[in-house]
C-alpha positions in Angstrom: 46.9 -8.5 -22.3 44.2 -7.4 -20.5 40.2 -6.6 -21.9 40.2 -3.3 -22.4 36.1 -3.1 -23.5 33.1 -4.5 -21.7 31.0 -5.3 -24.4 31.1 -8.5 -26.7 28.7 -7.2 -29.6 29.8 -4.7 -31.9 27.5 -3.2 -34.3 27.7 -1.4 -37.7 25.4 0.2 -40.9 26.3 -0.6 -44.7 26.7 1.6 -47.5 26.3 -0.4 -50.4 29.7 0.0 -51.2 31.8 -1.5 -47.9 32.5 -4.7 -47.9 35.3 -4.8 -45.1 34.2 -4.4 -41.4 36.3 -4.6 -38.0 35.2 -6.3 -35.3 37.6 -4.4 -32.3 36.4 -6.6 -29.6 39.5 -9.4 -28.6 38.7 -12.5 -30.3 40.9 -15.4 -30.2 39.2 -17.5 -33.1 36.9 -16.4 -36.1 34.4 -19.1 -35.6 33.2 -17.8 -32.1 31.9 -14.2 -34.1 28.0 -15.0 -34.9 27.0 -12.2 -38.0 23.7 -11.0 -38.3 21.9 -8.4 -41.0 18.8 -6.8 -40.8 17.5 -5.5 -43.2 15.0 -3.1 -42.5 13.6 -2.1 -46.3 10.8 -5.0 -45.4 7.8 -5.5 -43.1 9.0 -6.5 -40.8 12.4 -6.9 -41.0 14.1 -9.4 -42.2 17.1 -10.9 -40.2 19.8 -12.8 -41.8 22.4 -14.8 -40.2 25.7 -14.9 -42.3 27.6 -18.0 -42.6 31.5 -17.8 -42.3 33.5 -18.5 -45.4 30.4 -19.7 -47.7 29.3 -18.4 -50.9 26.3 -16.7 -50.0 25.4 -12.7 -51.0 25.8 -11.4 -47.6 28.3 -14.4 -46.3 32.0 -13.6 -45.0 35.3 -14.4 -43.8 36.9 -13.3 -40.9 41.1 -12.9 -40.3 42.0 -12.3 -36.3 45.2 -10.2 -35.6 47.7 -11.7 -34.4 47.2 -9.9 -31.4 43.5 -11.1 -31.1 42.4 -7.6 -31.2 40.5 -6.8 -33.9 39.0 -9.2 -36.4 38.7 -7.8 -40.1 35.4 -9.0 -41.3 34.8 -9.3 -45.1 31.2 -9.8 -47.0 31.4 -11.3 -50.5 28.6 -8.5 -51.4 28.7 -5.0 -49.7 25.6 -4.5 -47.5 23.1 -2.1 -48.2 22.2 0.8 -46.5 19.1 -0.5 -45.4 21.2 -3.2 -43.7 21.4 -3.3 -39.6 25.0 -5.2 -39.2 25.3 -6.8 -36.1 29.3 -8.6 -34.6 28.5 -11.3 -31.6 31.7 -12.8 -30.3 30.0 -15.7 -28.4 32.1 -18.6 -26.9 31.5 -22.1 -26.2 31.3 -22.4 -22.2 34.2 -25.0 -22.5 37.5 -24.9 -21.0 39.9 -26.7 -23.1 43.3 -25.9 -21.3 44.8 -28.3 -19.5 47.5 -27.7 -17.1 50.6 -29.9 -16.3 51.0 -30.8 -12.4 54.9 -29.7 -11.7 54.9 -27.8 -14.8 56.1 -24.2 -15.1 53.7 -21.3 -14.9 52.4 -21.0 -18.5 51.4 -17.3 -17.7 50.4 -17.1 -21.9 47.9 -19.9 -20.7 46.7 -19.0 -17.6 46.1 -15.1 -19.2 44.5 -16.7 -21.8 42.1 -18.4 -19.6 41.3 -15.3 -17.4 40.4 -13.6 -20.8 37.9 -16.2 -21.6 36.2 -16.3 -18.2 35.7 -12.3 -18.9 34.4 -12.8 -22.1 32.1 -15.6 -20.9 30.8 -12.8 -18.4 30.6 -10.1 -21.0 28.6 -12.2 -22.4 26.6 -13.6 -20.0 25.9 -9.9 -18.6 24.9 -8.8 -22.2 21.7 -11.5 -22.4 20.9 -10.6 -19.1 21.1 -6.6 -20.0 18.2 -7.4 -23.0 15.9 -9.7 -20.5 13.0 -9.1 -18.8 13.7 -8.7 -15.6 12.4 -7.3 -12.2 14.1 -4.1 -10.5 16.8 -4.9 -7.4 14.5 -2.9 -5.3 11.4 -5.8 -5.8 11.3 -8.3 -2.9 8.4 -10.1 -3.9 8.9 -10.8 -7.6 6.8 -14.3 -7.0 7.0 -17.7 -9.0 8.5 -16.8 -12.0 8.9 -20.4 -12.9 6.9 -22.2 -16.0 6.5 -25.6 -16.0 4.4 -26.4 -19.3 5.5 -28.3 -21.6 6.1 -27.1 -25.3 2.7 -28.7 -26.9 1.7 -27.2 -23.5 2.5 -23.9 -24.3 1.4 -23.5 -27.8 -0.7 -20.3 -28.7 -0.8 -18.9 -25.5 0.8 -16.0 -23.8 2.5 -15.3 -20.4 0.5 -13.2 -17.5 0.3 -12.2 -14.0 -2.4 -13.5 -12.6 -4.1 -12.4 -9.7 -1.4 -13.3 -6.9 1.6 -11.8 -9.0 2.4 -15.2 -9.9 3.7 -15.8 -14.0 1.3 -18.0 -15.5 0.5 -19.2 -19.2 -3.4 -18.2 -20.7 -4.8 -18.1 -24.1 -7.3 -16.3 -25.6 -10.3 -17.5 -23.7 -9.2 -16.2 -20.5 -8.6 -12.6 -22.3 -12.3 -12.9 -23.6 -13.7 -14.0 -20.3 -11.9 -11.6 -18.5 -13.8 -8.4 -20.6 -16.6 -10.5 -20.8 -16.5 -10.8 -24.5 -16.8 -14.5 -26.2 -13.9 -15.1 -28.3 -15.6 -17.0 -31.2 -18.4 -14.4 -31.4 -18.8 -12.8 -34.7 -20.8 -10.2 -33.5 -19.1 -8.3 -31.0 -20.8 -4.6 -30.6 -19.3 -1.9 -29.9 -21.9 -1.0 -26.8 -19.9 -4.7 -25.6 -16.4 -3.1 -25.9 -17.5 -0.1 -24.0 -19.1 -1.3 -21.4 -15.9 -4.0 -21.1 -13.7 -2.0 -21.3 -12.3 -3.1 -24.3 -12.5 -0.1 -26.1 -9.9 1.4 -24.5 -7.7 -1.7 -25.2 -8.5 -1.7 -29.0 -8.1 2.2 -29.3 -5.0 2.0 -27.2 -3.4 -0.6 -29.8 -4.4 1.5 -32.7 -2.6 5.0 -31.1 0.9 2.9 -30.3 0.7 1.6 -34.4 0.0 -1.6 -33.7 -3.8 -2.3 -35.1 -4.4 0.4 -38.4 -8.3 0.1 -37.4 -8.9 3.8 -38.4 -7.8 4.0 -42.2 -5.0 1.7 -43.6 -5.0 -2.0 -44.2 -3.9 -5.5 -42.0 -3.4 -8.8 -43.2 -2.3 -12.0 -41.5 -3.7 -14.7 -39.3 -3.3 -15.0 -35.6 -3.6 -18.0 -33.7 -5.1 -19.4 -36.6 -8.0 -16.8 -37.2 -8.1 -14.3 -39.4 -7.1 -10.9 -38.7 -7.6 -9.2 -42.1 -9.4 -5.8 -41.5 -10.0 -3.0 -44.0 -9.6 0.2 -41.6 -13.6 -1.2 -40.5 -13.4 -4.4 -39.0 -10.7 -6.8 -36.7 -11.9 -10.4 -36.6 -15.9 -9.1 -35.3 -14.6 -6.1 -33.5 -16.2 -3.2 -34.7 -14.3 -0.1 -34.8 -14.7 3.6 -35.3 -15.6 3.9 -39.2 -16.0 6.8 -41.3 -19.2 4.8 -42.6 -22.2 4.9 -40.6 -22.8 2.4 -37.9 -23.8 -1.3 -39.2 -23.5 0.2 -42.9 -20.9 -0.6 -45.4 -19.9 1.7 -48.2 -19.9 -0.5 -51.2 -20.4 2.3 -54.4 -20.7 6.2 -55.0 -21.8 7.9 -57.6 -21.9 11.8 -58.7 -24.4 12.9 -61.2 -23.2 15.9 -63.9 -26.2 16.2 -66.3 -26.6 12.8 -66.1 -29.4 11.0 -68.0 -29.9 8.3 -64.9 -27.4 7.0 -62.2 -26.8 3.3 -62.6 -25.9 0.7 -60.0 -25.0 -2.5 -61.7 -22.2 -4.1 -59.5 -22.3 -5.3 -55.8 -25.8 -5.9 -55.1 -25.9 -10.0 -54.5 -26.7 -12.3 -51.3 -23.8 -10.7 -49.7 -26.2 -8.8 -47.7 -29.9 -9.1 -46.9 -30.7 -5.9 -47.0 -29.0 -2.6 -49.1 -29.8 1.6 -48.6 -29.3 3.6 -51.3 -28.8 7.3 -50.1 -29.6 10.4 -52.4 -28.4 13.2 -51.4 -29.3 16.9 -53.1 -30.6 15.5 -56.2 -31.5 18.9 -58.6 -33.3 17.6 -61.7 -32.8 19.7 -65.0 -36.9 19.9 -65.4 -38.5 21.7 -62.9 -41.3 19.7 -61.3 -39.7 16.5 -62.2 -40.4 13.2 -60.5 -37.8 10.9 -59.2 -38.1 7.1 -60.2 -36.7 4.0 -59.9 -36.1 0.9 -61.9 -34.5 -2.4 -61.5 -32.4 -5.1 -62.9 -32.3 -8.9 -63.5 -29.4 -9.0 -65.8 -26.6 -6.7 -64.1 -28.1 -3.3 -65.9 -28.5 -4.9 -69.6 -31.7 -4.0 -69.4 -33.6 -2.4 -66.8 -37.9 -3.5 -65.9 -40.4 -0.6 -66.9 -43.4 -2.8 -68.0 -46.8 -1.2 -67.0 -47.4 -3.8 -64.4 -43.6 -4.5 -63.0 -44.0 -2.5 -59.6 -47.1 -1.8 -56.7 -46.7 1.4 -54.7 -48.4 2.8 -51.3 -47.0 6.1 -50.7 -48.0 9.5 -48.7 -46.9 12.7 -48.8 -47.0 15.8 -46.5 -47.1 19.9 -47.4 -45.4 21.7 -45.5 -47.0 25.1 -47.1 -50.4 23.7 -47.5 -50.6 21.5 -44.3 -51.4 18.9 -46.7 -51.3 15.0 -45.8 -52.0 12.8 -49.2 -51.8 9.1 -49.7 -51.7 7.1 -52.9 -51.7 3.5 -54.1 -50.8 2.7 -57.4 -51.2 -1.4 -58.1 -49.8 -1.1 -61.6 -47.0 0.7 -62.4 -43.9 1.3 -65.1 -41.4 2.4 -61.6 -41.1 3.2 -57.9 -42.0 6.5 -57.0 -39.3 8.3 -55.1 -41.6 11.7 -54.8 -45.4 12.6 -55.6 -47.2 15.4 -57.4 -48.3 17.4 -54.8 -50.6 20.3 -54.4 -46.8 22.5 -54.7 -45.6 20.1 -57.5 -42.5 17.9 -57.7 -38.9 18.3 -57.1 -38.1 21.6 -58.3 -35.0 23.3 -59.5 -34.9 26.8 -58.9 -32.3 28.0 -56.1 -32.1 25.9 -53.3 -34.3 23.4 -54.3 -33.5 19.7 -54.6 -34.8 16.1 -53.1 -32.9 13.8 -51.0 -33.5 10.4 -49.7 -32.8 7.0 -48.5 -34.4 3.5 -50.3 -34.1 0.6 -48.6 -33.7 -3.2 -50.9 -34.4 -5.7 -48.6 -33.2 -9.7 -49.9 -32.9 -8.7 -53.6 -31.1 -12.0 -54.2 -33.9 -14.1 -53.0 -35.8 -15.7 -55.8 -39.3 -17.1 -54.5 -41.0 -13.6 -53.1 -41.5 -10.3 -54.6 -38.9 -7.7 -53.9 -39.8 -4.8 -51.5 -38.6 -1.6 -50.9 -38.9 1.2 -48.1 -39.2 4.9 -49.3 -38.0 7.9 -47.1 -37.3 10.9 -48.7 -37.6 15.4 -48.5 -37.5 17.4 -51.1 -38.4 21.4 -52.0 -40.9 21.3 -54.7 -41.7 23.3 -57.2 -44.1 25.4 -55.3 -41.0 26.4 -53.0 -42.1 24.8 -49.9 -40.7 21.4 -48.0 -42.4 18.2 -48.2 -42.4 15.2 -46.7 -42.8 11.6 -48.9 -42.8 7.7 -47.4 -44.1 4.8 -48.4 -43.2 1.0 -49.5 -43.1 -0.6 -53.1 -42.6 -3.9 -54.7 -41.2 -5.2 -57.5 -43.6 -7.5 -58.8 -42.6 -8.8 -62.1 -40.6 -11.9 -61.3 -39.4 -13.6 -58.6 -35.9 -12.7 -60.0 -33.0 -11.9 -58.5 -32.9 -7.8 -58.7 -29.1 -7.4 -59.2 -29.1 -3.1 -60.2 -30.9 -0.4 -59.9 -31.4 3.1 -61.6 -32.0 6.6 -60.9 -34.4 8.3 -63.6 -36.3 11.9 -63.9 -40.0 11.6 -65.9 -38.3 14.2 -67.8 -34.9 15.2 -68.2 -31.9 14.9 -67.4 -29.8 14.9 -63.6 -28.1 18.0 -62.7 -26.6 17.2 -59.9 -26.2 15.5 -56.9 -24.4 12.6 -54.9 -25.4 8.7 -54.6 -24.1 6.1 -52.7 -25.1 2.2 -52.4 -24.8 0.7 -48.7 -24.9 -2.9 -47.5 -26.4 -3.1 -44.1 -23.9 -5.5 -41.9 -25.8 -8.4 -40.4 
């Protein structure tokens, strides 16, 4: 009987409730049919190869018509609907008949053997079909043969090089080639750009592959660590929503708030923190803006007469005012001064914003210092201008929180957020 189909694979979709499957591709003995599921309800998939008559979930037998036809395939459990069923008939490249010199023509034989050369080619042409391979029309496909042997070829991936010729690299050559050291931790973005490794990074997140831009990866490659939290691939920056070099580590929204407290995440993680205030509107007009610090994670906070040194300046915009002050002793840090105008007012439109920089507050031998840099519309109505630097003076502590106070009052409003400044 002759092969009426070109194809040796056959492929089907569960249901959850179908056990029984036929295979309509001639077959000629159960145990040449390789059964695969995928299932594709993980990441990745997961592919399962059935074994024939064992006990398994997703396991089977297999009955051949006596034609050799079809092959009724049964699973002990019905596959799911998530389940990719894939049929292989795959035959040993064997030839077992052996024919009698003198004998009669045993046509059942010798059509039998002419069926399993076709098959052999079905199946031949269908690993072929799924290769790489170079178009009939290339003349100069080049040397196409590795020679490497498998400790050889470990970690490393195939490339043209220069001549067109198929060679194994690794990942040095990649980095050398964009001029970008592999085991550097501190790759910049100016580095990708001007390597033109942007483009590659930003091309792998558009096709799915890297989530750099929101979303999460996990997993090692090569043995290094690929974790990245939508920021950072092992030292590659990418495009944040955070500013550059900052990382977002805590936010906070004041709603008549008596202080804003930061009492978590400020350790030897980083060297240096910003805290940004943004449209802070105190509930007392002409209110200062202080802050305190920690050395038990906000259990108590310092305010003793003597805890804190400041040298600050101020300028008015409405009275073209420049005014400087140094305070040795002091109960806080001044975040704004009473000016000629006043302090942070909060009539319409008025409010005080600001960043505060914490350099090494985990350090324990020096006094803790801090940069001021702050606008805000006093009372007066009109802009001015504070900055300055403070130290904590106290102890040689480790500072570990930090809080947001009026001199009177409470917080109306307005948004905070705590930054560690990347290394």
């Amino acid at each position: 009987m002759t092969l009426a189909t070109t194809e040796n694979i056959q492929r089907f979709l569960g249901n959850g409730s179908s056990v029984l499957f036929s295979f309509t591709k001639k077959t000629f003995l159960n145990s040449t049919l390789v059964v695969t599921l995928r299932d594709t309800a993980t990441t990745p998939d997961t592919i399962t190869t059935s074994v024939l008559n064992g006990s398994g979930t997703y396991d089977y037998t297999a009955v051949v018509a006596g034609d050799f036809l079809s092959t009724a395939i049964t699973f002990n459990t019905a596959p799911l609907s998530t389940h990719k069923i894939t049929v292989e008939r795959i035959l040993p490249v064997t030839q077992t008949t052996d024919l009698t010199e003198a004998q009669d023509l045993p046509v059942d034989d010798i059509e039998t053997i002419e069926d399993r050369l076709v098959m052999l080619v079905q199946q031949i042409q269908d690993a072929i079909g799924r290769s790489f391979k170079f178009s009939s029309d290339v003349s100069d496909a080049g040397i196409l043969e590795i020679t490497d042997e498998l400790s050889d070829r470990a970690s490393k991936f195939l490339q043209f090089n220069s001549l067109g010729a198929l060679i194994l690299n690794d990942l040095s050559a990649l980095s050398a080639s964009v001029g970008v050291d592999e085991t550097d931790t501190d790759v910049t973005k100016d580095k990708l750009v001007s390597n033109n490794l942007m483009k590659l990074v930003n091309d792998y997140r558009l096709v799915g592959h890297l989530p750099l831009a929101g979303g999460t990866l996990t997993g090692n490659l090569n043995g290094r660590d690929i974790t990245a939290d939508g920021t950072k691939l092992d030292g590659i920056e990418a495009l944040a929503k955070t500013p550059q070099g900052l990382a977002l580590l805590l936010t906070a929204t004041a709603s008549a708030s008596s202080s804003i407290d930061f009492t978590t995440n400020i350790d030897s993680t980083y060297e240096e923190y910003e805290l940004h205030i943004i449209n802070l509107v105190p509930a007392t007009d002409d209110s200062e803006v202080r802050l305190v610090v920690s050395e038990d994670g906000g259990s108590t906070f310092k305010t003793g007469a003597s805890d804190y040194e400041l040298s600050i300046s101020t300028i008015d915009s409405g009275n073209d005012i420049y005014i400087s002050q140094t305070e040795p002793n002091l109960g806080h840090i001044l975040l704004t001064r009473n000016s000629i105008g006043g302090d942070v007012g909060n009539a319409a439109g008025e409010s005080f914003s600001g960043v505060i920089k914490i350099f090494n507050p985990s350090e324990t031998s020096l006094t803790k210092l801090f940069q001021v840099c702050g606008s805000y519309i006093h009372a007066g109505g009109t802009l001015q201008q504070v900055s300055g630097s403070a130290a904590y003076k106290g102890t040689s502590n480790a500072i570990d929180a930090l809080r947001i106070i009026m001199d009177s009052g409470n917080i109306t409003s307005g948004k905070f957020k705590l930054y560690g400044v990347k290394k």
